[in-house]
NUVOKOL-277613 format. One record per atom (N, C-alpha, C): residue in three letters; y, z, x. Coordinates in steps of 0.2 Angstrom, whole numbers, padded with zeros to 4 digits, always signed. Example, Ala and Ser with C-alpha at 12.3 -4.5 7.8 and 13.67 -1.06 7.14 Angstrom:
<atoms>
ALA-0028+0039+0066;ALA-0022+0039+0062;ALA-0016+0039+0066;SER-0011+0035+0064;SER-0005+0036+0068;SER+0000+0039+0064;
</atoms>
This chain:
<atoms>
UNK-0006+0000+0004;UNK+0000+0000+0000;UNK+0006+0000+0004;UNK+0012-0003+0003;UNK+0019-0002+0007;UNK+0021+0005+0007;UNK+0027+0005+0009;UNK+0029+0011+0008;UNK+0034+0013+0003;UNK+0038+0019+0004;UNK+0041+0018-0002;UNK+0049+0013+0002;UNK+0052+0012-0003;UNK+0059+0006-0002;UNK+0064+0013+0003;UNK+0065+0009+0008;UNK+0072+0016+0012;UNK+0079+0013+0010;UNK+0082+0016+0003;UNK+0090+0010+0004;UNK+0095+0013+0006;UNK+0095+0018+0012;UNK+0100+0021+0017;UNK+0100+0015+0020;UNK+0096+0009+0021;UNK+0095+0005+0024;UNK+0100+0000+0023;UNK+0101-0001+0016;UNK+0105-0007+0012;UNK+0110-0004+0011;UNK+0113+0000+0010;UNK+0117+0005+0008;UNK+0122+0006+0014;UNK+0121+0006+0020;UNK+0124+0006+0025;UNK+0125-0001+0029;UNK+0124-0006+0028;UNK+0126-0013+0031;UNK+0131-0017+0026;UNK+0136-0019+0031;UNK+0142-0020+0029;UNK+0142-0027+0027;UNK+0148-0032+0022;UNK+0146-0037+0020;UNK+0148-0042+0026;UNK+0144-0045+0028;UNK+0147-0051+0033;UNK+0146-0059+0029;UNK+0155-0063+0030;UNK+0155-0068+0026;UNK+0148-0072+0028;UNK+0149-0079+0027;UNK+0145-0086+0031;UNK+0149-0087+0038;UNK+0146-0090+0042;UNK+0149-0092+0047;UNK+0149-0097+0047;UNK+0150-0106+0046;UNK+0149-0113+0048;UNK+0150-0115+0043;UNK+0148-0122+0042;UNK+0146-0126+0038;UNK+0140-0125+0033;UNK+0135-0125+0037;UNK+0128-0123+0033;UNK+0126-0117+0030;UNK+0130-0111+0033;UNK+0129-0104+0029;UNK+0135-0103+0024;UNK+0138-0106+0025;UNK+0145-0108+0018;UNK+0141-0112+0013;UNK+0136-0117+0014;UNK+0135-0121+0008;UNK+0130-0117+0006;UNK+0126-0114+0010;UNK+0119-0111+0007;UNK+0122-0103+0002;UNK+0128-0101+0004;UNK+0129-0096+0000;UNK+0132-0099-0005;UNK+0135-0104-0005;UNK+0137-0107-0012;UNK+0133-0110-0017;UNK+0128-0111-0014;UNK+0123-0113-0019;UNK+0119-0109-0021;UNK+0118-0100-0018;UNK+0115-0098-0020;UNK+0121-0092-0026;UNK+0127-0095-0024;UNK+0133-0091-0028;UNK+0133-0094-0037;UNK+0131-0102-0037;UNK+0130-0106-0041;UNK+0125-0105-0046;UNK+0116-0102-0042;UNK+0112-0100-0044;UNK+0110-0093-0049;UNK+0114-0090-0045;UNK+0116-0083-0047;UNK+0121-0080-0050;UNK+0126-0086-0053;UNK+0131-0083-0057;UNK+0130-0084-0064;
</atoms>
């Protein structure tokens, strides 16, 4: 079995943008997905 979920983990990382071209379109398409 896994473990249990640690979200001090998620909880604690800060938002960093997209850097380039290709992690700008990839989050836009997943902004599109998800909105």
């Amino acid at each position: 079995a896994l473990p249990a979920p640690d979200q001090s983990s998620v909880i604690s990382h800060e938002y960093v943008a997209p850097i380039g071209d290709i992690e700008t379109a990839i989050a836009e398409i997943w902004q599109d997905l998800l909105s």
